[in-house]
VMD Tcl script that draws the C-alpha trace (Angstrom):
set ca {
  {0.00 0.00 0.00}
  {1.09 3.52 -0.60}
  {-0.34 6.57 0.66}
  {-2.50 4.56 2.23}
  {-4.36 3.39 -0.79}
  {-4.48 0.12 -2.63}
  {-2.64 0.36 -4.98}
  {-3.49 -2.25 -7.60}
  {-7.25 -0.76 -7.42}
  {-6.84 2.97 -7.12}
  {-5.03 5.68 -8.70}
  {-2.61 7.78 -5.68}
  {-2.64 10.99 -6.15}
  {-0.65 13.66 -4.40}
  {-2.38 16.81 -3.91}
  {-1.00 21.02 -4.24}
  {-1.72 22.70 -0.74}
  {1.32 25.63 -2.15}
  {2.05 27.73 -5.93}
  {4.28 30.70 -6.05}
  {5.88 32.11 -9.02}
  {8.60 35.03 -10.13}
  {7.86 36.06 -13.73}
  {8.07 38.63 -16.21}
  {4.79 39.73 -15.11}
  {6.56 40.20 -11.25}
  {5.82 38.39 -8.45}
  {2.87 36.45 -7.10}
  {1.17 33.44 -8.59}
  {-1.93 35.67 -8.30}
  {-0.13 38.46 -10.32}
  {0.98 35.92 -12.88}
  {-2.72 34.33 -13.42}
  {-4.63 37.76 -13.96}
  {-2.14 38.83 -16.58}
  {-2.03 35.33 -18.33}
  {-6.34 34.72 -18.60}
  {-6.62 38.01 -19.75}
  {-4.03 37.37 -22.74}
  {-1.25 40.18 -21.84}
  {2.32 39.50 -23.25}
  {5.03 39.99 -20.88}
  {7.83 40.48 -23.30}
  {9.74 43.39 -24.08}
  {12.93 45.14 -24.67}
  {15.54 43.57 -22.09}
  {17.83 46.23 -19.96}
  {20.76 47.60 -21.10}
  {22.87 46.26 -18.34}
  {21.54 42.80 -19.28}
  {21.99 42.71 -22.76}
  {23.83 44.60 -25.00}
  {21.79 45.26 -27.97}
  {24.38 46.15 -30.73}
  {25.66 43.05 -30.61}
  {22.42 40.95 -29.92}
  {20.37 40.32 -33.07}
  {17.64 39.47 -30.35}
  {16.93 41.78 -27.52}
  {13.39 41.16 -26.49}
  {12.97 38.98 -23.37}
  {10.65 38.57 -20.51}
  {12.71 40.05 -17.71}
  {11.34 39.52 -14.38}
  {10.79 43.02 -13.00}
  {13.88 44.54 -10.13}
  {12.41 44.39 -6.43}
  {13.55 43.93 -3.36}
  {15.49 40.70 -2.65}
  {15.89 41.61 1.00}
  {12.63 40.27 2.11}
  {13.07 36.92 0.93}
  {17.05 36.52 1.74}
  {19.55 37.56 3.93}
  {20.77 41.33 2.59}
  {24.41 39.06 2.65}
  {23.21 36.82 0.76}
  {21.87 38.69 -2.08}
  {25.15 39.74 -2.92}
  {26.28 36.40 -3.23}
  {23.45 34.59 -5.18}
  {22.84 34.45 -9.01}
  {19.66 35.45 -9.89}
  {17.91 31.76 -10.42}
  {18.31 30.85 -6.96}
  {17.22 34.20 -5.53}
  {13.90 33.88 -7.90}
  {13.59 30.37 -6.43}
  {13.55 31.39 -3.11}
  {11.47 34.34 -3.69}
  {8.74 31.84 -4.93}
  {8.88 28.84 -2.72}
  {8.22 31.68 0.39}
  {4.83 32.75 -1.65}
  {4.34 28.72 -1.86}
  {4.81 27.92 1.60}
  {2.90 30.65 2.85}
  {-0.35 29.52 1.43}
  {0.30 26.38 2.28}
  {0.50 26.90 5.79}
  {3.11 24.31 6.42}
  {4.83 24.84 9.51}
  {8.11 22.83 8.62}
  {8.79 22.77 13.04}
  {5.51 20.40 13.69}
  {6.39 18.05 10.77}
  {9.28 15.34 10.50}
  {11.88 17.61 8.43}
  {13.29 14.43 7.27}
  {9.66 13.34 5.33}
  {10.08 17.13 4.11}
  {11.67 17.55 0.79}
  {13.03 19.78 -1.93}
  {13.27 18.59 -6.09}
  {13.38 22.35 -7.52}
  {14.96 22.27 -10.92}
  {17.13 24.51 -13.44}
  {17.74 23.78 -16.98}
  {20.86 26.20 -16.65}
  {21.37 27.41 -13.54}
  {24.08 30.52 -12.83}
  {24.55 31.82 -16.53}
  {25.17 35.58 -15.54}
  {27.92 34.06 -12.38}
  {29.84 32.23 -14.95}
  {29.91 35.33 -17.59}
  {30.73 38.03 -14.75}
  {33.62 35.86 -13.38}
  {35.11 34.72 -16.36}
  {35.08 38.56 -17.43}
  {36.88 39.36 -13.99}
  {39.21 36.59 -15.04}
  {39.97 37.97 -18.44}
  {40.38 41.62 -17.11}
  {42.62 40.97 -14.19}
  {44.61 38.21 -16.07}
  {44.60 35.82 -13.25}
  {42.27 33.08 -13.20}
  {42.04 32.80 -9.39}
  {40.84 35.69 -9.07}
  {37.35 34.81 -9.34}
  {34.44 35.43 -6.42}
  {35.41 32.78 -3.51}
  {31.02 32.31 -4.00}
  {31.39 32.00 -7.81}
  {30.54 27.74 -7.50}
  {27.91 27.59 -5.16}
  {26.27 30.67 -6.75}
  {25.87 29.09 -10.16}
  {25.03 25.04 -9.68}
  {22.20 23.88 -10.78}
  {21.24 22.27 -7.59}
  {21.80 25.05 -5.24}
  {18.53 26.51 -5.58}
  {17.17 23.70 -3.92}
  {19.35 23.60 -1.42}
  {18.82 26.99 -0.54}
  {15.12 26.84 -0.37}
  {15.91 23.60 2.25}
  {17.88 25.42 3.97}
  {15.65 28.19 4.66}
  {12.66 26.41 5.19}
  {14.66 23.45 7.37}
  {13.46 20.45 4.71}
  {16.09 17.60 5.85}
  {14.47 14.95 3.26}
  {14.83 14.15 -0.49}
  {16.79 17.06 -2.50}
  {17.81 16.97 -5.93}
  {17.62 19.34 -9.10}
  {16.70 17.36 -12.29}
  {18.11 18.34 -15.17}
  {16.38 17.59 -18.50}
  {16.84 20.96 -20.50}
  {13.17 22.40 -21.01}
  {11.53 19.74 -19.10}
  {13.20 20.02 -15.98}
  {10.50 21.35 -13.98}
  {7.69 18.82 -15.26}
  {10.54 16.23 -14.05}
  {10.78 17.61 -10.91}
  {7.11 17.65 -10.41}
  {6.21 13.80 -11.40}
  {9.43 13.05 -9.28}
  {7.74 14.60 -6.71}
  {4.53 13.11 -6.94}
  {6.09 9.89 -7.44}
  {8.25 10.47 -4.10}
  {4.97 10.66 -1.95}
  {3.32 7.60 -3.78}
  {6.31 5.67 -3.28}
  {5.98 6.56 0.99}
  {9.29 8.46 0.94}
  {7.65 11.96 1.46}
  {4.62 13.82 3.32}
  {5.55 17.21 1.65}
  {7.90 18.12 -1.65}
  {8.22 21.24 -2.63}
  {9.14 21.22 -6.30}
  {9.10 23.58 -9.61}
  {12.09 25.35 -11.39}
  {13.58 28.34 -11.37}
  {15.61 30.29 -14.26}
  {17.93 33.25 -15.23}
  {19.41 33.09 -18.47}
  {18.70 36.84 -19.77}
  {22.30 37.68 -20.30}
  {24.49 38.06 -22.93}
  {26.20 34.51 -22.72}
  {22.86 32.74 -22.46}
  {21.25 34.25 -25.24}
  {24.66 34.56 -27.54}
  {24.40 30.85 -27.75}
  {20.67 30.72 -28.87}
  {21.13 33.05 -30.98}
  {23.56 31.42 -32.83}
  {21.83 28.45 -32.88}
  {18.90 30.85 -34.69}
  {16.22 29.46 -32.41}
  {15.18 33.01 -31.17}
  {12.55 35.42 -32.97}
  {14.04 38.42 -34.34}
  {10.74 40.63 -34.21}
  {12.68 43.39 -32.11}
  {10.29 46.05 -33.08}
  {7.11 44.47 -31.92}
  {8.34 42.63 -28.49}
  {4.48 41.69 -27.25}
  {3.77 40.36 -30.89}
  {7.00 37.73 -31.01}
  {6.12 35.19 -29.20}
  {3.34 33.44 -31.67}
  {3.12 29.24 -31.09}
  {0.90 27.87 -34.15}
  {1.20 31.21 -35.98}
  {2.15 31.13 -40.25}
  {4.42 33.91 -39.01}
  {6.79 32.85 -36.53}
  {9.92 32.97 -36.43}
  {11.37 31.47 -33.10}
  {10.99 31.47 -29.38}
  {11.15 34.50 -27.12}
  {13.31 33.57 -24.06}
  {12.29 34.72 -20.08}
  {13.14 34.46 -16.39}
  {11.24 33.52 -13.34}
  {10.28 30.80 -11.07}
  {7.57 28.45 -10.44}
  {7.30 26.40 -6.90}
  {4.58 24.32 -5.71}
  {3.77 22.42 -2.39}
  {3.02 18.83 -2.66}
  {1.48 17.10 -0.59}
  {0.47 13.64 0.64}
  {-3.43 13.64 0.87}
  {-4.09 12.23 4.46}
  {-1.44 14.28 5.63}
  {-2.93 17.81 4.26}
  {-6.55 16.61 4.81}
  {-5.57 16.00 8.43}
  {-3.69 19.22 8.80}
  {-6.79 21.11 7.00}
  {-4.64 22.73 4.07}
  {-6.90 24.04 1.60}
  {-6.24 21.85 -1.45}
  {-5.52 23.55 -4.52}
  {-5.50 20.42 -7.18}
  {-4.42 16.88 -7.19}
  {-1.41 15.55 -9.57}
  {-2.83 11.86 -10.94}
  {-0.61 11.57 -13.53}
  {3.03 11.31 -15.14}
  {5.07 10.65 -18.23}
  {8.03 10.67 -19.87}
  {10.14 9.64 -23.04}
  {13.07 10.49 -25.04}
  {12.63 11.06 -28.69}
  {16.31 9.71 -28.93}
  {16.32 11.53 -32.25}
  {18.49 14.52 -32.31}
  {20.30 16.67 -29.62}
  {18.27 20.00 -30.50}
  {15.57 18.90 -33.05}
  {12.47 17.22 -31.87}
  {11.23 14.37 -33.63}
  {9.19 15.69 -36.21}
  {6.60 12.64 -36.07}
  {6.02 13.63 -32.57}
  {6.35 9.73 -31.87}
  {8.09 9.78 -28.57}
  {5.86 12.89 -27.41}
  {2.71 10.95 -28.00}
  {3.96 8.35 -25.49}
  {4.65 10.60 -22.95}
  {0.82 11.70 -23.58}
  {-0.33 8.26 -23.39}
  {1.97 6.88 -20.27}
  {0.41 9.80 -18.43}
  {-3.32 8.82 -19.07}
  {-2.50 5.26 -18.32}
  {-0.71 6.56 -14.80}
  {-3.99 8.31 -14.00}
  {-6.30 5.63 -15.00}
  {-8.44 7.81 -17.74}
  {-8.70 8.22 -21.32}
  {-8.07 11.00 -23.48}
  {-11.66 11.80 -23.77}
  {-11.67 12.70 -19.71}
  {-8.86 15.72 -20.29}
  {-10.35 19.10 -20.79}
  {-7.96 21.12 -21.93}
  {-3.82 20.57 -22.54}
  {-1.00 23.24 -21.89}
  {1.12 22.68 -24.51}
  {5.00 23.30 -24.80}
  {4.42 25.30 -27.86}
  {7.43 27.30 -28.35}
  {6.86 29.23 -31.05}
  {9.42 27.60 -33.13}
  {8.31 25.68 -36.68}
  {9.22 21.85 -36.18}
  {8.25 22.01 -32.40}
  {4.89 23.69 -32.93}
  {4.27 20.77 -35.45}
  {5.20 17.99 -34.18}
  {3.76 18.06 -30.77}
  {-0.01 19.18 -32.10}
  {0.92 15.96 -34.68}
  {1.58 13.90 -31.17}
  {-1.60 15.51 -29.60}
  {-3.40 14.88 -32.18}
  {-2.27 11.29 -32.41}
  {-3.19 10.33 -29.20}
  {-6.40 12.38 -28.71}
  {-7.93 12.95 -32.12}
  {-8.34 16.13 -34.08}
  {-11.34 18.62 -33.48}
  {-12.90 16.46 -36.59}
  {-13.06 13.17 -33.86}
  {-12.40 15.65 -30.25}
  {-14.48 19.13 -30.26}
  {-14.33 18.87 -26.67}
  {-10.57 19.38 -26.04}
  {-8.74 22.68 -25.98}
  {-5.16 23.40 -26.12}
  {-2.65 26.70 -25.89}
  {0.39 27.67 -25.26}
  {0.74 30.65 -22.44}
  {4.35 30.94 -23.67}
  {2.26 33.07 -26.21}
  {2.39 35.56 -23.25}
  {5.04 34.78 -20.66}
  {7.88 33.42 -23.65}
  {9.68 30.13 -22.83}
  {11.38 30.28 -19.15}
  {13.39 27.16 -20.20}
  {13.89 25.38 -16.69}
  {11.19 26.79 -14.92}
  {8.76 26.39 -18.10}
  {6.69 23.32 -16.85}
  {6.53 24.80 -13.01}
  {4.88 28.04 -14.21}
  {2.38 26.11 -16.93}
  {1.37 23.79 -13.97}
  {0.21 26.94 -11.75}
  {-1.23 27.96 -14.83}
  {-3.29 24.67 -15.14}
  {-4.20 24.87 -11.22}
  {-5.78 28.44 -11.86}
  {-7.51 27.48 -14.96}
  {-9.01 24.42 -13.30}
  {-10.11 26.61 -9.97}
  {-11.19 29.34 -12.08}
  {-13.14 27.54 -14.85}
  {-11.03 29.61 -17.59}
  {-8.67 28.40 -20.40}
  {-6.46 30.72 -21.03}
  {-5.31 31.85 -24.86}
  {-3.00 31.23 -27.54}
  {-2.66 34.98 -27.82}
  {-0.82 36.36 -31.70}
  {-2.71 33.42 -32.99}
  {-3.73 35.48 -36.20}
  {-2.61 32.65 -39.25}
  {-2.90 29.49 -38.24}
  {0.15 27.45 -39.93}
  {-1.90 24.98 -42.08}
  {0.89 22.10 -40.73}
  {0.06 22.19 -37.22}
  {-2.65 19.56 -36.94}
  {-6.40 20.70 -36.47}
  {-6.82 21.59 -33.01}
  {-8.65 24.18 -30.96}
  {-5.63 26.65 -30.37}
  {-7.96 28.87 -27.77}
  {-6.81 31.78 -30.40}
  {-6.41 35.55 -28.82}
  {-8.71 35.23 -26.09}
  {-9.93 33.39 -22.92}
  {-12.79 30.47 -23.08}
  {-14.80 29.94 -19.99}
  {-14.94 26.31 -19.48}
  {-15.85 23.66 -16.96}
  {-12.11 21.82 -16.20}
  {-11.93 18.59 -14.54}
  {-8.92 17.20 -15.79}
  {-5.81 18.73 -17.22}
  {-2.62 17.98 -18.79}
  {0.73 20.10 -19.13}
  {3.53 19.27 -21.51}
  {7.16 20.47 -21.83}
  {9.93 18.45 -24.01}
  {13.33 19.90 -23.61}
  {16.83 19.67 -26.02}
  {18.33 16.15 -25.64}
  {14.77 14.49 -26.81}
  {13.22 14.49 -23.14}
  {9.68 14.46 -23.18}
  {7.59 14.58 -19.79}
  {3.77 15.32 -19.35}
  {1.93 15.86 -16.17}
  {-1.69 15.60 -15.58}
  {-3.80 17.47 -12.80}
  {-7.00 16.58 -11.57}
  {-10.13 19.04 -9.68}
  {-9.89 18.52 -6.31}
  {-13.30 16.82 -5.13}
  {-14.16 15.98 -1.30}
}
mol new
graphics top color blue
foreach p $ca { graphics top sphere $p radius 0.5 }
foreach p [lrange $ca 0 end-1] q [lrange $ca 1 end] { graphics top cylinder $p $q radius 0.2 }
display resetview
């Protein structure tokens, strides 16, 4: 038995008590929502001191707005952290505030951390390796320059500050680190090992290192002069992805142990995925083969079929092979709108742009306050629908209001991984 269900006859479920989130938009989960249902693009032109634009053919990011770090860390520790982990810690506190979780009553040791990055400390490694160059000595380098920029540290940080003694790890699986870290989560608490996870991903890769090497790699959109227009998944006109910052945590939780605390409970996860496409290390499989599977070992974790999902959060990217070949693997698995009028699918990178890492942790608070709220939100500079993307309802410019019992999130990252996650409305 495993959270004290049967398992050969039931489906275990782990349930969200906790969401917080850092993101273009600013800060608060809350904030983050009201801007994404009501289709308003967070992208625009990145600060000069982040990027310099003469020598950036892109220079249009969602930057997560300045505020003050101080009353989330130590005014010591500011100084010393790169940005990722600072956003990570700034949105596990919003997490574990509505959660309620008082870490001191609980066995720390059942308590644990999988909070993911897909590149952790980009702007540490580019700011000491300048300080190398210029001073001609490679020693002499911030003494904090390591533990600023691993992956893992934001993770540790957040147990640290919060006193979580169990399981902690950072996943890293490109652009589906944070969907990893979430069905690692929820399988942590179904396998008995956990009563509380908190989980998500944080990112900071808005400098000129990080987005030098996308550029080059000609993955970005170029559409400097109309920044809240560039980001357009499914769209004739695209032309690449638009690249952001943030964070996305969430409290997991073991459903005896929240119901017998009295947490208010947010959603439940019920299901989990994941593949490799094994094709290419930056391509996606254009067939979408791999992706489909992901799809389908998630409906087969939660015990439904595709007919019971409501509405999908897709990775849609924005770029021309990914755009098609997932809607090809959605399509596979859950028919077009010619066999499924019921489902709906969009991509809220439309809005918020692709926060690599942290992409899946801010989708899944986006599928928590659709399914609470009854809204799906939009595919928004949906304005020519690429005829190759498969016939699907892209939720085009504008909100749908919409019953939502279950719903599914996908992110694939470079590498081939493919993971989907699947949340369920929370019924007493």
């Amino acid at each position: 038995e495993m959270c004290g269900r049967d398992w050969s006859s039931d489906v275990c479920s782990s349930d969200l008590t906790g969401i917080g989130a850092v993101t273009p938009y600013g800060l608060g989960a809350e904030n983050f929502w009201e801007n994404v249902k009501n289709g308003v693009s967070g992208i625009s032109l990145a600060p000069e001191n982040r990027i310099d634009r003469e020598k950036q053919s892109t220079y249009i990011y969602g930057v997560v707005p300045e505020y003050d770090e101080t009353k989330f860390l130590d005014p010591k520790e500011v100084k010393r952290l790169d940005r990722f982990v600072k956003y990570g810690v700034t949105a596990a506190t919003e997490a574990m505030e509505q959660s309620g979780l008082d870490i001191s009553k609980e066995d720390p040791y059942r308590c644990g951390c999988l909070v993911s990055a897909a590149a952790g400390g980009y702007s540490t490694i580019e700011e000491n390796h300048l300080v190398m160059l210029k001073r001609g000595d490679y020693t002499k380098c911030s003494p904090f320059t390591v533990p600023a920029m691993i992956v893992n540290m934001v993770a540790g940080k957040i147990a640290i500050k919060f006193g979580l003694k169990g399981v902690n790890k950072a996943i890293v699986s490109a652009c589906a680190s944070s969907n990893h870290a979430i069905g690692d989560a929820f399988r942590t608490i179904q396998y008995g090992e956990a009563d509380v996870i908190v989980t998500g991903g944080s990112e900071a890769t808005v400098c000129n290192m990080g987005v030098g090497g996308f550029s080059s790699a000609r993955t970005l959109s170029k559409r400097n002069d109309e920044p809240t227009k560039a980001s357009r998944p499914y769209d004739i006109d695209r032309d690449g992805f638009i690249m952001s910052e943030g964070a996305g945590v969430l409290v997991v939780e073991e459903l005896e142990h929240a119901k017998k605390r009295g947490a208010k409970i947010l959603a439940e996860i019920v299901g989990y995925g994941q593949t490799c496409d094994a094709y290419d290390m930056v391509a996606p499989d254009p067939t979408g083969a791999a992706a489909a599977k992901a799809m389908e070992f998630a409906l087969k974790d939660a015990g439904i079929k595709p007919e019971d999902v409501d509405y999908i959060n897709t990775h849609g990217t924005s770029t021309h092979v990914g755009d098609i070949g997932e809607s090809l693997a959605i399509a596979t698995v859950y028919g077009d709108q010619s066999k499924n009028k019921h489902l709906m699918v969009s991509s809220t990178k439309s809005m918020h742009g692709h926060l690599l890492g942290a992409a899946g942790a801010v989708e899944a608070i986006a599928c928590i306050k659709a399914i609470n709220d009854g809204i799906v939100p939009p595919t928004i500079n949906l304005e020519h629908q690429d005829p190759e993307v498969a016939d699907l309802n892209y939720v085009p410019n504008k909100a749908v209001k919409a019953d939502l019992k279950y719903v599914s999130s996908n992110s694939f990252g470079f590498g081939g991984h493919d993971a989907t996650l699947i949340f369920k409305k929370y019924e007493d």
